[in-house]
C-alpha positions as CSV (number, residue, x, y, z in Angstrom):
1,X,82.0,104.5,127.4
2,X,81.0,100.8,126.5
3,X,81.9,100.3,123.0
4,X,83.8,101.5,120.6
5,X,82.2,101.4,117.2
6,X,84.5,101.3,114.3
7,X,82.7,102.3,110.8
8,X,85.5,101.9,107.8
9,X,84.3,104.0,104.9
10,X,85.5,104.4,101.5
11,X,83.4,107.3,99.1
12,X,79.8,106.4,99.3
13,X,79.0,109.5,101.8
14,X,75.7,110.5,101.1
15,X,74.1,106.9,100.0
16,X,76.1,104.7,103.3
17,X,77.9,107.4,105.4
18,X,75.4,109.7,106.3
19,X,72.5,107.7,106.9
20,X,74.6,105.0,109.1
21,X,76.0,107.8,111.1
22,X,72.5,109.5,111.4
23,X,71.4,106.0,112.6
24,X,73.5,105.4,115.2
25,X,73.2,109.0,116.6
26,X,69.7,108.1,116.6
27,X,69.2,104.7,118.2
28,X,72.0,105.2,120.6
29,X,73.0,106.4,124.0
30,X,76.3,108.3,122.7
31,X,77.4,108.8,126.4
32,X,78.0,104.6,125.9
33,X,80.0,104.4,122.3
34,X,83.0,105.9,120.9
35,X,82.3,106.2,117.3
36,X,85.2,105.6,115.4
37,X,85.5,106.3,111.5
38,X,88.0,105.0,109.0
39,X,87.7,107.5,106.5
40,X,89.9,105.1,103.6
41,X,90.6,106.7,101.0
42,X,87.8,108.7,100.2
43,X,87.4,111.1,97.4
44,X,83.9,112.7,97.9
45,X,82.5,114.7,100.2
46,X,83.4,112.1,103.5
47,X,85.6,114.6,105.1
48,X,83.0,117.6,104.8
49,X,80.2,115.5,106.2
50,X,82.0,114.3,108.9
51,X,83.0,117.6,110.3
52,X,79.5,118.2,110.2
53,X,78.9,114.7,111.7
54,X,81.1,115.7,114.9
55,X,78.2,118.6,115.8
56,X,76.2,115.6,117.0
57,X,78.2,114.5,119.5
58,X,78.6,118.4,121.1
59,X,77.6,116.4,124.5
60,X,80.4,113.7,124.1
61,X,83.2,115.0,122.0
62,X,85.3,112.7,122.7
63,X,83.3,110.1,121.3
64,X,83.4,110.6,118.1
65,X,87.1,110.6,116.2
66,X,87.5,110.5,112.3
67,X,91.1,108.0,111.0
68,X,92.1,109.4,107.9
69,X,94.1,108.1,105.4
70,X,94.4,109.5,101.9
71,X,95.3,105.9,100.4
72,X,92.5,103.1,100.4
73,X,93.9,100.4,102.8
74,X,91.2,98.0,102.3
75,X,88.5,96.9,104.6
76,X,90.5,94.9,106.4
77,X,93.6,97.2,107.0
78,X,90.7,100.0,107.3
79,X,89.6,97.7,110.5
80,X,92.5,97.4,112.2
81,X,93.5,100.8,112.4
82,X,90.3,101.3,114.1
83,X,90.8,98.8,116.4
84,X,94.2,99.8,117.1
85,X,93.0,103.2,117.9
86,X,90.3,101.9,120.2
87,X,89.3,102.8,123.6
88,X,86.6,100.6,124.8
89,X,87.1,97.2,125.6
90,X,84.2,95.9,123.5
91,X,84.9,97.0,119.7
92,X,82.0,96.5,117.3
93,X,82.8,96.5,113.6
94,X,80.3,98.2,111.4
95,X,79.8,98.5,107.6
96,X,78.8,100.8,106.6
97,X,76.5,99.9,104.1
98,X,73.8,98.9,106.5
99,X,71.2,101.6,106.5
100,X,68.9,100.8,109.5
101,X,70.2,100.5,112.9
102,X,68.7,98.3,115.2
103,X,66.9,99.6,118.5
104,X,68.0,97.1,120.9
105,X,71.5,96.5,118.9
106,X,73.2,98.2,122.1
107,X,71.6,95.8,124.7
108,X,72.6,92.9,123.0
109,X,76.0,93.6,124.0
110,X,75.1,94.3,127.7
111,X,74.6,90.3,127.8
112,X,77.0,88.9,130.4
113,X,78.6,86.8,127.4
114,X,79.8,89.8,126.3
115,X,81.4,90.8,129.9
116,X,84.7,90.7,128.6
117,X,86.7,92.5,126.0
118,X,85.1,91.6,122.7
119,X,85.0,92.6,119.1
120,X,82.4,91.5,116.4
121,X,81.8,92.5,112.9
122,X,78.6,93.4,111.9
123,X,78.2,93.7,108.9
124,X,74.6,93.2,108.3
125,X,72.5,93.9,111.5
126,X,69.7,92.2,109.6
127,X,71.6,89.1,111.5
128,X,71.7,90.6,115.0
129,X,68.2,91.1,114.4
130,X,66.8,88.0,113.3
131,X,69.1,85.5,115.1
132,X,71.8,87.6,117.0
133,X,73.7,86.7,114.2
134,X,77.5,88.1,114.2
135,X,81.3,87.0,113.5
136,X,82.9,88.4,116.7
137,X,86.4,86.7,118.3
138,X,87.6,87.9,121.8
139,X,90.9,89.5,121.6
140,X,93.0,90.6,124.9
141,X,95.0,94.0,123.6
142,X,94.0,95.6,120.5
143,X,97.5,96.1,119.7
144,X,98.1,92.6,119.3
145,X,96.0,92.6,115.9
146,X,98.0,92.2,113.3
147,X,97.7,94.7,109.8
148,X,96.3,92.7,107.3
149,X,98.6,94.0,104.8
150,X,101.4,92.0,106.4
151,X,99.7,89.0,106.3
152,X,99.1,88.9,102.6
């Protein structure tokens, strides 16, 4: 596994969820990604879809874990649970309110600039596509982020 993909998520299943999800199962080698899922708060039908969601990845199960946490920790705490709890050196942030994914999204990270532990939010891949726009910062342990709700 290459990359750890963190999608927070809060409601919004069948309009964001699904269809980001479905996405990424399409366009992507799952054997590469762990897909990880901040389920924040959600009070639709998030944890029924992602049960289902967890049948795609029958080859990889490991690849695919769902976070839950029955409060709403924001987007930003929502994040850095999921990077906490990630396995890959190379973390990719991921609203989920993008509803395309990118073919070549996945070999834009293979670049050697991106050799080294790395995370980068993505929140529109609209960016990555037009300009290989992102936010990303290198970080050296994912336990060293800090919970944004400490920081406010």
């Amino acid at each position: 596994m290459r990359f750890s993909v963190i999608v927070p998520t809060y409601n919004h299943c069948d309009d964001l969820l699904k269809p980001c999800i479905e996405s990424i199962v399409k366009y992507t080698d799952l054997a590469d990604i762990e897909l990880i899922v901040m389920a924040n708060g959600c009070r639709d039908n998030t944890m029924q879809y992602l049960q289902y969601a967890a049948t795609m990845f029958r080859d990889h199960p490991d690849n695919f874990r769902v976070l839950w946490n029955d409060d709403g920790l924001g987007y930003p705490g929502a994040c850095n649970v999921g990077i906490r709890s990630a396995r890959a050196d190379k973390i990719i942030l991921l609203n989920n309110g993008y509803l395309g994914m990118v073919r070549q999204w996945q070999e834009f990270f293979y670049e050697e600039r991106y050799s080294e532990s790395y995370v980068a939010s993505l929140p529109d891949f609209t960016q990555l596509a037009e300009a290989y726009g992102h936010v990303g910062m290198r970080i050296e342990d994912p336990a060293d982020v800090e919970d944004a709700d400490r920081k406010s």
